[in-house]
C-alpha positions in Angstrom: 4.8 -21.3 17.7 8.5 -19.0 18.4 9.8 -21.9 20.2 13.2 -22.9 20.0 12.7 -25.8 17.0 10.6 -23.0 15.2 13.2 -20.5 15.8 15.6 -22.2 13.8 12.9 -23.1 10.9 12.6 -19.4 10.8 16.0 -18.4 10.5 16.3 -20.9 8.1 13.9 -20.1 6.2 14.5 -16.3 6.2 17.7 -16.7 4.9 19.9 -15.6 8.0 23.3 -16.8 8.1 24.4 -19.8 10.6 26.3 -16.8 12.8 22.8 -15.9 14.2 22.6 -16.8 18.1 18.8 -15.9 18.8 16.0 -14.2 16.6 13.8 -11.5 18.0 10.7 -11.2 16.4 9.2 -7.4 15.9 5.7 -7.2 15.7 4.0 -3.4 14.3 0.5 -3.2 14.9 -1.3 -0.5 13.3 -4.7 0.4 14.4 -7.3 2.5 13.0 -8.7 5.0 15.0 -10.4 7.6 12.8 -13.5 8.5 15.2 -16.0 9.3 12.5 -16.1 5.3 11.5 -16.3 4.0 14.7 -19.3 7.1 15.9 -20.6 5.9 12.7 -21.3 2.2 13.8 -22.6 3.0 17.6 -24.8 5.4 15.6 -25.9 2.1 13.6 -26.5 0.0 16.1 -28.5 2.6 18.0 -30.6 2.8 14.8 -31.0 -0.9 14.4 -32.5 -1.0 18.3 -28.9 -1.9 20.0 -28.3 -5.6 18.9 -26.6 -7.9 21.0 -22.9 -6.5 21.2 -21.3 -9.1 19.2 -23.3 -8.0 15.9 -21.6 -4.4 16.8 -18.1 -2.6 16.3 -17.6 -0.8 19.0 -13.9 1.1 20.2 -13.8 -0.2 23.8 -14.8 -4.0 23.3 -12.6 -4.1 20.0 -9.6 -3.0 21.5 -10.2 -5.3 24.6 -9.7 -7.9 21.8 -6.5 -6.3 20.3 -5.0 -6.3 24.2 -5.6 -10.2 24.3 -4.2 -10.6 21.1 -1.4 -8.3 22.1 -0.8 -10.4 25.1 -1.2 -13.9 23.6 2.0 -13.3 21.5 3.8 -11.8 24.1 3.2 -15.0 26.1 4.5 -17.5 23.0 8.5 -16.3 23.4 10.0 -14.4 25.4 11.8 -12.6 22.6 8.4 -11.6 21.2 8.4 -7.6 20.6 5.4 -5.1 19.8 4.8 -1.6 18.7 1.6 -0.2 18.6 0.7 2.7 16.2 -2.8 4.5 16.2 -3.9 6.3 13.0 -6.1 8.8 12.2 -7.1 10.8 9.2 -4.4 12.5 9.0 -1.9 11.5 11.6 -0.2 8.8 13.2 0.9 8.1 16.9 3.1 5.6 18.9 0.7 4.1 21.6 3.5 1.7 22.8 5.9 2.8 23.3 4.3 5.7 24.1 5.6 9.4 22.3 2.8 11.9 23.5 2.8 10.6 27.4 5.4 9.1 29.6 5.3 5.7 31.0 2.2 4.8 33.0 2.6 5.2 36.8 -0.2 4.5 38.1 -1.0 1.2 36.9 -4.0 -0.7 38.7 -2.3 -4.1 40.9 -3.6 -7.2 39.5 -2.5 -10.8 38.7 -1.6 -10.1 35.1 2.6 -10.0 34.4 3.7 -6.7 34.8 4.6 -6.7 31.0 1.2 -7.2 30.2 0.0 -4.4 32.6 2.2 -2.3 31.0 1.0 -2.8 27.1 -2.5 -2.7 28.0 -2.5 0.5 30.7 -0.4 2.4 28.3 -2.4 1.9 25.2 -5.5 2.4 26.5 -4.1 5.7 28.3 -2.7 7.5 25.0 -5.9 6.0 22.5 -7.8 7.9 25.7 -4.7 11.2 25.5 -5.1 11.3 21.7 -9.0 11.0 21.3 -9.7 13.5 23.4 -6.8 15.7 21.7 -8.6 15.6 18.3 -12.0 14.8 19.1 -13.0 18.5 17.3 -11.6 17.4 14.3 -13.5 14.5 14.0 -16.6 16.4 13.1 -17.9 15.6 9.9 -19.4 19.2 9.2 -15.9 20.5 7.5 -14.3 17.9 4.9 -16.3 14.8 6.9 -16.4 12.5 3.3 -12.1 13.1 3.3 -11.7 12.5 6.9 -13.6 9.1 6.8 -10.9 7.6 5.3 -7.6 7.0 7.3 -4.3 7.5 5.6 -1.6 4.9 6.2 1.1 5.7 4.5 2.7 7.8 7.7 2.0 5.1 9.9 3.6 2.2 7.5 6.6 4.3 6.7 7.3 5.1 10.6 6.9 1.1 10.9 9.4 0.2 8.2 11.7 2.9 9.8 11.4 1.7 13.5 12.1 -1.7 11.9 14.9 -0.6 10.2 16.4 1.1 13.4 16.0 -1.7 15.2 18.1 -4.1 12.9 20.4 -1.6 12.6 20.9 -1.0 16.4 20.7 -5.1 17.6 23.7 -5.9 19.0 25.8 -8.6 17.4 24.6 -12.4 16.8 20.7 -11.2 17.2 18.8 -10.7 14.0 15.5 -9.1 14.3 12.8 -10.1 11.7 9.9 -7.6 11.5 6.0 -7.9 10.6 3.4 -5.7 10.6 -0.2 -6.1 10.8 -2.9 -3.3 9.8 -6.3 -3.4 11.2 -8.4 -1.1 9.3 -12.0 -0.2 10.4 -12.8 2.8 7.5 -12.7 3.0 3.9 -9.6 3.3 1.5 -8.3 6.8 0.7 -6.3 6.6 -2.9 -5.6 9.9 -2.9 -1.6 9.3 -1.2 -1.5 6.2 -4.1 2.0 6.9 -4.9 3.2 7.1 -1.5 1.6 3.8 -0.4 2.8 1.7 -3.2 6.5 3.3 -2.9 5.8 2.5 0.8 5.2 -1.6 0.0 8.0 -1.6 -2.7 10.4 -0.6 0.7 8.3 -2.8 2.9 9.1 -6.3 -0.2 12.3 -5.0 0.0 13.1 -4.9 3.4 11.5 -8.2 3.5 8.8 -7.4 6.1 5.3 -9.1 5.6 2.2 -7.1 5.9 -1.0 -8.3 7.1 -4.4 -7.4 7.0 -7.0 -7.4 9.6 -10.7 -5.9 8.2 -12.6 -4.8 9.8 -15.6 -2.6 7.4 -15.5 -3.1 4.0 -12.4 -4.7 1.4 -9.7 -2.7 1.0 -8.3 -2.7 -2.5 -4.9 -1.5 -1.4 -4.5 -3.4 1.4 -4.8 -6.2 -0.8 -2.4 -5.3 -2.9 0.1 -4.2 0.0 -0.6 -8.2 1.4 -0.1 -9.7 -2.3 3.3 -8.0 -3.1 5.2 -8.8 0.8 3.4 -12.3 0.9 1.1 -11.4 3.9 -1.9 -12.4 4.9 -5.8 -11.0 4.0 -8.9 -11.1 6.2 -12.2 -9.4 6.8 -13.5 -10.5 10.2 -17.3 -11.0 9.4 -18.4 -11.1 13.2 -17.3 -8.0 15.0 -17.5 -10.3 18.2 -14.8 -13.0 16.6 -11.8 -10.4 16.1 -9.5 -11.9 18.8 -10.5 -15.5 17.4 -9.1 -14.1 13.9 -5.7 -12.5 15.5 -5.1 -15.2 17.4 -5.8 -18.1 15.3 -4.0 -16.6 11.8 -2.1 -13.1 12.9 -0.5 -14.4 15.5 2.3 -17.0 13.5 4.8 -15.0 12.4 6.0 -15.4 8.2 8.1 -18.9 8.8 5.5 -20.3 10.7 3.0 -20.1 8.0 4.0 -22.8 5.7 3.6 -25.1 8.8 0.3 -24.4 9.8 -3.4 -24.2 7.7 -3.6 -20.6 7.0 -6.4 -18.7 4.7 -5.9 -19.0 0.9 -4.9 -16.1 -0.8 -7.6 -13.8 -2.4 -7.7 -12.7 -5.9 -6.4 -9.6 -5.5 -7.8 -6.4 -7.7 -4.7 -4.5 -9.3 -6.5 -1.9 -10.9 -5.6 1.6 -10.2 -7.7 4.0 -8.6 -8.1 7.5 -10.2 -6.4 10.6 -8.5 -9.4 12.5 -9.4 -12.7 10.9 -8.3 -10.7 7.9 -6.8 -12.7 5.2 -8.5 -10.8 2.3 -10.0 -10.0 1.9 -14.0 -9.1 -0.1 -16.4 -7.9 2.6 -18.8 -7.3 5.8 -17.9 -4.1 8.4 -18.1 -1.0 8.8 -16.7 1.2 11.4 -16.1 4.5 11.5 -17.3 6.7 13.2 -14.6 4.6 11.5 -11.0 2.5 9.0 -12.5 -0.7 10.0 -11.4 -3.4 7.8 -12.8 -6.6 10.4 -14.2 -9.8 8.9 -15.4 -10.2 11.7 -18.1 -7.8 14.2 -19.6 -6.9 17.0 -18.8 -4.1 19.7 -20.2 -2.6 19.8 -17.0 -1.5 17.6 -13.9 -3.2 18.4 -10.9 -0.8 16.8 -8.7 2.3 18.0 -10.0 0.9 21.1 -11.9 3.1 19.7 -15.1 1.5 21.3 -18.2 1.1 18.8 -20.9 2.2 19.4 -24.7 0.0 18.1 -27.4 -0.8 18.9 -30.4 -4.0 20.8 -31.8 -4.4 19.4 -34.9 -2.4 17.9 -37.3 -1.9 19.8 -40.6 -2.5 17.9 -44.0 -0.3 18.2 -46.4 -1.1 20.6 -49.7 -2.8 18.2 -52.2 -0.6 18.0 -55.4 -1.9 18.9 -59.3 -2.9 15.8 -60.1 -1.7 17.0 -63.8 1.7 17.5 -62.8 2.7 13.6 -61.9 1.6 12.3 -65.2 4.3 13.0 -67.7 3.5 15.1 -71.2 4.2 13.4 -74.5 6.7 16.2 -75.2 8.4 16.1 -72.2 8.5 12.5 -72.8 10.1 12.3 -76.0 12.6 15.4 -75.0 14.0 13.0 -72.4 13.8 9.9 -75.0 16.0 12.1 -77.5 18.3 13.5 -74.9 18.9 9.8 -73.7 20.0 8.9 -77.4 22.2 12.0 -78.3 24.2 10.8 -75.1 24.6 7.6 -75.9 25.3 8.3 -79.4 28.6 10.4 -78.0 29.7 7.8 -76.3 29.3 5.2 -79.1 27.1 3.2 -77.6 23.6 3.8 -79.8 22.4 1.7 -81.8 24.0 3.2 -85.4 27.3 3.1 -83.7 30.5 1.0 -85.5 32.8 0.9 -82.7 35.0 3.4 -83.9 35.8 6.2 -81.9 
């Protein structure tokens, strides 16, 4: 794993200059917590005559998971880092460190490191702070199709920034390489497009990886965000086998990989999705000013309101008297006898003698 020998591979490999004395590795998880999805599958299971609980997505045992992941790379290097993000449907939160609530006092005693304590007790406390915060709008009765879907974009962007600030801010001989890793429980919402493939054109840039955990169904940008930063892509099948996943392929960081048997990459679906019924296409139209992709046209954007000009109809040209381009035989020997009389001046016809 992070060890020393591995260390080195990875600065190696990531192209950091011989001047680097030790490598801190950043990881940024990002979780889905939209609570409409995950209401959605306790709902199922209830339905389906409560299975066992590994054939069920549940918040609490899923997250219990995500803390033993959380741990288990914590444990590898000492240098390890994580952030944990939460997202919604419309927002996104720091769970650690936290931004809503201070620092945990009251932490329960136990043999755990204190570290560890302090990642999982703080976590748990602000998912807890923020559920409760905007459990009334989680009700599917106002807008519940658009608020199934979780948004990403803020919480990749605040990623790539707390990255970015902590490179910028690591003192002198210590490079920090970042990663982050999404684990997405809801379906894909296309209609911030744009902004998430502006978002993974920063992300390639920055050179930070971005993985994907799956949790529900495929997601067709995520697979796209995994292709273009050289990540990794995976839909956990068995809701009880998530920490086996994170632990097994999540938890080597982007120089580590070529080492070790990791999935193959997927085919990955580069189609874009529609901004108006959000269904992918093959052909469709864009606009000209914020390239929004539309399925059908239409005279005006409706993302950028930018009125389109195009023409009605094209007018034909005035037929011509079909009379006129074929030549008269009078006209036609006026312009033989003109042609003679000139040449006939300059003595050049055919009953000139040369003389002037």
């Amino acid at each position: 794993m992070a060890m020393s020998g591995l260390t080195s591979l990875g600065a190696a490999q990531a192209g950091v200059s011989s001047g680097i004395e030790s490598i801190t590795d950043l990881l940024v998880v990002i979780l889905d917590l939209n609570p409409i999805w995950w209401s959605e599958q306790l709902d199922n299971g209830v339905e389906n005559g409560n299975g066992p609980p590994s054939q069920q997505y549940g918040l609490a045992p899923t997250l219990d998971q995500i803390l033993i992941f959380l741990n288990s790379y914590l444990l590898i290097h000492p240098g390890n880092q994580v952030v944990v993000l939460g997202c919604l449907h419309s927002r996104s939160y720091f769970l650690y460190p936290p931004e809503l609530i201070n620092m945990p006092t009251d932490m329960p005693s136990d043999s755990r490191p204190e570290a560890f304590r302090i990642v999982n007790h703080t976590v748990q406390r602000a998912i807890q702070h923020i559920l409760l915060q905007t459990s009334p709008d989680g009700e599917p009765a106002a807008g519940g199709e658009e608020k199934r879907e979780t948004v990403f974009v803020g919480a990749l962007s605040r990623s790539l920034c707390y990255i970015h600030r902590m490179q910028r801010e690591s003192p002198k001989g210590q490079f920090v390489q970042g990663r982050v890793l999404v684990i997405e429980a809801g379906p894909d919402s296309s209609s911030h497009y744009m902004h998430f493939i502006n978002t993974i054109f920063t992300a390639q840039k920055m050179n930070v990886k971005i993985d994907a955990c799956v949790l529900g169904e495929d997601s067709i940008l995520l697979q796209q965000a995994v292709d273009l930063t050289g990540g990794l892509y995976v839909k956990v099948e068995n809701p009880g086998g998530v920490v086996q996943v994170l632990n097994s392929v999540f938890i080597l960081d982007g120089a580590e990989r070529s080492t070790m048997s990791v999935p193959e990459k997927i085919q990955v679906d580069y189609r874009a999705a529609c901004f108006c019924h959000q269904k992918l296409i093959e052909v469709g139209y864009v606009c000209s000013v914020c390239l929004s992709v539309f399925c059908a046209f239409s005279p005006m954007c409706s993302t950028c309101q930018s009125t389109f000009k195009f023409m009605t109809g094209i007018k034909k040209r005035k037929p011509t008297d079909p009379t006129s381009s074929v030549p008269s035989p009078s006209s036609s020997s006026a312009a033989v006898a003109a042609v003679a009389t000139k040449k006939a001046r300059n003595g050049t016809g055919p009953n000139s003698n040369g003389k002037a």
